[in-house]
C-alpha beads as a LAMMPS data file, in Angstrom:
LAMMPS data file: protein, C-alpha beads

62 atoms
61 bonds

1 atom types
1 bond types

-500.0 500.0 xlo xhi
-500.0 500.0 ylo yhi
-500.0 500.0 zlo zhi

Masses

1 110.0

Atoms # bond

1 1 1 -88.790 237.542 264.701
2 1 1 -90.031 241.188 263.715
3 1 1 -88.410 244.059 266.280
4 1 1 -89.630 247.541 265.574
5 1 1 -90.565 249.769 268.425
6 1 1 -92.961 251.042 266.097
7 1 1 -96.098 248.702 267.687
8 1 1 -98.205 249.252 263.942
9 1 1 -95.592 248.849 262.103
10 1 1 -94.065 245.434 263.437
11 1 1 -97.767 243.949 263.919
12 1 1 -98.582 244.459 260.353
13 1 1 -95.676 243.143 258.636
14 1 1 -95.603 239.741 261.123
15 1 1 -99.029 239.526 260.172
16 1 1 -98.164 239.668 256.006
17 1 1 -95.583 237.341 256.939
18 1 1 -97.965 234.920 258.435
19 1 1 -100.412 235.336 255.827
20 1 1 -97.314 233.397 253.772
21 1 1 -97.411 230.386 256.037
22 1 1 -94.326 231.917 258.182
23 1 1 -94.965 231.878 262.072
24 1 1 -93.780 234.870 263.355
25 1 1 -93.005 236.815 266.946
26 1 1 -92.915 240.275 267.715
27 1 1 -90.730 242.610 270.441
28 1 1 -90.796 246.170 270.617
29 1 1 -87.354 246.663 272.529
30 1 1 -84.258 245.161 271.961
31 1 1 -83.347 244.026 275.742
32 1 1 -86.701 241.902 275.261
33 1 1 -85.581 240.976 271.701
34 1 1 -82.249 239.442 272.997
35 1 1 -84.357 237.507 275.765
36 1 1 -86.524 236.256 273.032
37 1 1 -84.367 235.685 270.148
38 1 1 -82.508 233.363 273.344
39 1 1 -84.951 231.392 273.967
40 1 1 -87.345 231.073 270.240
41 1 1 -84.101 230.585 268.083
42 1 1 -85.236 232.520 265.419
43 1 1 -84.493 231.626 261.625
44 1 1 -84.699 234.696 260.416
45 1 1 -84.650 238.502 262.433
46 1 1 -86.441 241.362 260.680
47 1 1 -84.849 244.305 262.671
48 1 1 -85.845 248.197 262.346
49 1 1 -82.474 250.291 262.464
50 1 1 -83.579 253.077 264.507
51 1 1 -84.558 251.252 268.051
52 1 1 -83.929 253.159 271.133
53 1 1 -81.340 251.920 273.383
54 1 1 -79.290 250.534 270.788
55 1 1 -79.680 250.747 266.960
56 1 1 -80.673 247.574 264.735
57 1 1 -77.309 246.890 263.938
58 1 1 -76.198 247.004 267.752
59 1 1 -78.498 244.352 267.844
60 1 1 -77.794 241.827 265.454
61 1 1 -73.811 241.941 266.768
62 1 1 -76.060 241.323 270.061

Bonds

1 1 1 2
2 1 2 3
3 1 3 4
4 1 4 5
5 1 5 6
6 1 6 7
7 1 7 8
8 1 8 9
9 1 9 10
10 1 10 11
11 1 11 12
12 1 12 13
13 1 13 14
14 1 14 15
15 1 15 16
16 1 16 17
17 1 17 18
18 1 18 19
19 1 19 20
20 1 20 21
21 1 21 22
22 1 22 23
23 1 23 24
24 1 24 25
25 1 25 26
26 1 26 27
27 1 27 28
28 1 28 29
29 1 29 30
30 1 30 31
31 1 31 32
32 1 32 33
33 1 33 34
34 1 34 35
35 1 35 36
36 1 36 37
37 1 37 38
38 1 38 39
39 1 39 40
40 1 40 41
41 1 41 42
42 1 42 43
43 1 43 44
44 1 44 45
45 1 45 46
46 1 46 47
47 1 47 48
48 1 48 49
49 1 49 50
50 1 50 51
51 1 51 52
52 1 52 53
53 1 53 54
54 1 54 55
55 1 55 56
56 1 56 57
57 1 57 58
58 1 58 59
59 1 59 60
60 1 60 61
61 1 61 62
């Protein structure tokens, strides 16, 4: 799972990691990231630090 509220950002690096064989999702806020991560199960989280609402780290105690 890629979070980054920057839309560009997050779509091109879920992108290079599919290009690798990894599948990938992408959320832009971290309310919808919790929901997500909830329900996909992620392996891995790619989070950007500076989300609004709460910061990356916020979110990965989340």
């Amino acid at each position: 799972m890629v979070v980054d509220d920057n839309e560009e950002a997050a779509s091109t690096l879920a992108q290079y990691l599919e290009a690798y064989g990894h599948q990938t999702f992408v959320e832009h806020l971290p309310g919808s990231a919790l929901l997500s991560a909830a329900l996909e199960k992620p392996e891995v989280c790619i989070l950007d630090i500076g989300l609004p609402e709460m910061d990356g780290n916020e979110l990965a105690r989340g």
